[in-house]
ChimeraX commands (.cxc) that place a marker at each C-alpha (Angstrom):
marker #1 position 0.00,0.00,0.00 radius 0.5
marker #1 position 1.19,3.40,-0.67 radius 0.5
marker #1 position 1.38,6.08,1.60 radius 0.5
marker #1 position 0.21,9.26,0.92 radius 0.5
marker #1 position 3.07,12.21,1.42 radius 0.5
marker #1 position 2.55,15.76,2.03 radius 0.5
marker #1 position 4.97,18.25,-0.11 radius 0.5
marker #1 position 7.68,18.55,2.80 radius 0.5
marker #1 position 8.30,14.40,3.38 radius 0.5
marker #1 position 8.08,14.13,-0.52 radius 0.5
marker #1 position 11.07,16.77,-0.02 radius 0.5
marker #1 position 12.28,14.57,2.48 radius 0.5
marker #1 position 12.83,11.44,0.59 radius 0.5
marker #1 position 14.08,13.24,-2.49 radius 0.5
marker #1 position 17.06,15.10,0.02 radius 0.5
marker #1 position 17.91,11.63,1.93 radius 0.5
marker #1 position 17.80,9.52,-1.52 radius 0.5
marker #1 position 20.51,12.12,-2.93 radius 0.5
marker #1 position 22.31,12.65,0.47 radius 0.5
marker #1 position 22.99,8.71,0.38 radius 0.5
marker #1 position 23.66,8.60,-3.43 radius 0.5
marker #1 position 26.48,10.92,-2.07 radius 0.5
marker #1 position 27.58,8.91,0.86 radius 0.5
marker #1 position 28.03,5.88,-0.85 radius 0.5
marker #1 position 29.66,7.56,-4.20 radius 0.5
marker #1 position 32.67,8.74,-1.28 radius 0.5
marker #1 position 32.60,5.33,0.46 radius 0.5
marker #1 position 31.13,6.95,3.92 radius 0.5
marker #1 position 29.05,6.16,5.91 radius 0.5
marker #1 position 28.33,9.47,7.53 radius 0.5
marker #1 position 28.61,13.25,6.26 radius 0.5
marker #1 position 30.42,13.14,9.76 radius 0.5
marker #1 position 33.35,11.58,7.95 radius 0.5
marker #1 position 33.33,13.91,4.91 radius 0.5
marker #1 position 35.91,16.77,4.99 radius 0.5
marker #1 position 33.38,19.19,2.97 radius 0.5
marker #1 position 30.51,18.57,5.66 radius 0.5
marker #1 position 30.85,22.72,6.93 radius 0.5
marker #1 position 30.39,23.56,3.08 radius 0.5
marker #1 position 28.28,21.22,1.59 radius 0.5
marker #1 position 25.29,22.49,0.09 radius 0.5
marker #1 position 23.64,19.36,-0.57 radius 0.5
marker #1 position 23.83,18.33,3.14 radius 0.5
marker #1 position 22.42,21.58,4.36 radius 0.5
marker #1 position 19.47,21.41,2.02 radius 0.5
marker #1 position 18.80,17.60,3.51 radius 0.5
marker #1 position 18.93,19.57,6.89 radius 0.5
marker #1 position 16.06,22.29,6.09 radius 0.5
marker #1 position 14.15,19.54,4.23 radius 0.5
marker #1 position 14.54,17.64,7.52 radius 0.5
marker #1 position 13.39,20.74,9.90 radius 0.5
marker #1 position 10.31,21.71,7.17 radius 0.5
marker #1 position 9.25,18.06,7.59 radius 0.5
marker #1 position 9.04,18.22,10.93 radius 0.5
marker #1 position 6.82,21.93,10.99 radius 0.5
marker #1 position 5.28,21.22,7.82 radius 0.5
marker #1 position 6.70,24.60,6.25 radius 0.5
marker #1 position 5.52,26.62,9.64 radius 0.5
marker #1 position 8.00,29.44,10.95 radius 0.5
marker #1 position 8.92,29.22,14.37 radius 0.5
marker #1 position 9.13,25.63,16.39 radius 0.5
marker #1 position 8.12,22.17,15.87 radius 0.5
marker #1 position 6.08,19.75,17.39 radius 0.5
marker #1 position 7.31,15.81,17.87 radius 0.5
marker link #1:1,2 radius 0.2
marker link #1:2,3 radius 0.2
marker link #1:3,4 radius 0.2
marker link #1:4,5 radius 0.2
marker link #1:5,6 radius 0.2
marker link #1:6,7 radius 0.2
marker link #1:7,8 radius 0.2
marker link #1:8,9 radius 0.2
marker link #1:9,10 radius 0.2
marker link #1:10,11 radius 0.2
marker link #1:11,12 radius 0.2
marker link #1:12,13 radius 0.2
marker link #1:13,14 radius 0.2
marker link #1:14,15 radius 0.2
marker link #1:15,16 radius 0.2
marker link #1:16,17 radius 0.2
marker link #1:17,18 radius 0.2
marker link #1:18,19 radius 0.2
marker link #1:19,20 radius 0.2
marker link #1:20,21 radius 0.2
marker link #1:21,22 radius 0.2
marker link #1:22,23 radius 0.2
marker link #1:23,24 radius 0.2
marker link #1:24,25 radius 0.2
marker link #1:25,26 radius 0.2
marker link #1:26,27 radius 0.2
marker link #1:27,28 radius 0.2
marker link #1:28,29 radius 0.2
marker link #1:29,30 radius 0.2
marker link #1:30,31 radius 0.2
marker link #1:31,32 radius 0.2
marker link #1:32,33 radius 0.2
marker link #1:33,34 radius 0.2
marker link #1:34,35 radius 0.2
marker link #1:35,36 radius 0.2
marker link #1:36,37 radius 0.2
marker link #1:37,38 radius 0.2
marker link #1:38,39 radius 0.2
marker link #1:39,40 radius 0.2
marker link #1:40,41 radius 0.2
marker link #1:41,42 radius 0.2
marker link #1:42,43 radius 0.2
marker link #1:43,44 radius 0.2
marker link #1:44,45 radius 0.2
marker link #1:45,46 radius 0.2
marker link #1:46,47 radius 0.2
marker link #1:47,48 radius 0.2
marker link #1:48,49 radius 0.2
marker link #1:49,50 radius 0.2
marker link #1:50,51 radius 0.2
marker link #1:51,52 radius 0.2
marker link #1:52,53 radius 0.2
marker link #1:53,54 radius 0.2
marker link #1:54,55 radius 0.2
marker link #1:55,56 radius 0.2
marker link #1:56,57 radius 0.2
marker link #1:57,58 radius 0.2
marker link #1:58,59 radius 0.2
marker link #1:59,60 radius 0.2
marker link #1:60,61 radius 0.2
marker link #1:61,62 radius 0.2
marker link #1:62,63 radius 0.2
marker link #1:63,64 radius 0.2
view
């Protein structure tokens, strides 16, 4: 069965799926491990997907 996805987790997956395409193309396991991780661009837009998941694109705090 397929669940249904609001805009922000569709986000989401689409930021994770490419964040991991770019872990595994460098052999890591973690962005942790990466010496770009302060500048990477990719990795801060799979941050702000992450935080407009969790708010559902509201300013101001979340709720868990």
């Amino acid at each position: 069965m397929d669940e249904i996805r609001d805009e922000w987790e569709e986000a989401l997956v689409i930021k994770t799926t490419e964040l991991q395409a770019c872990q595994n193309e460098k052999s890591l396991k973690s962005c942790m491990e990466c010496e770009k991780i302060l500048e990477c661009e990719l990795r801060d837009a799979y941050v702000k997907a992450v935080y407009e998941s969790m708010n559902k694109g509201q300013e101001g705090d979340f709720e868990f």
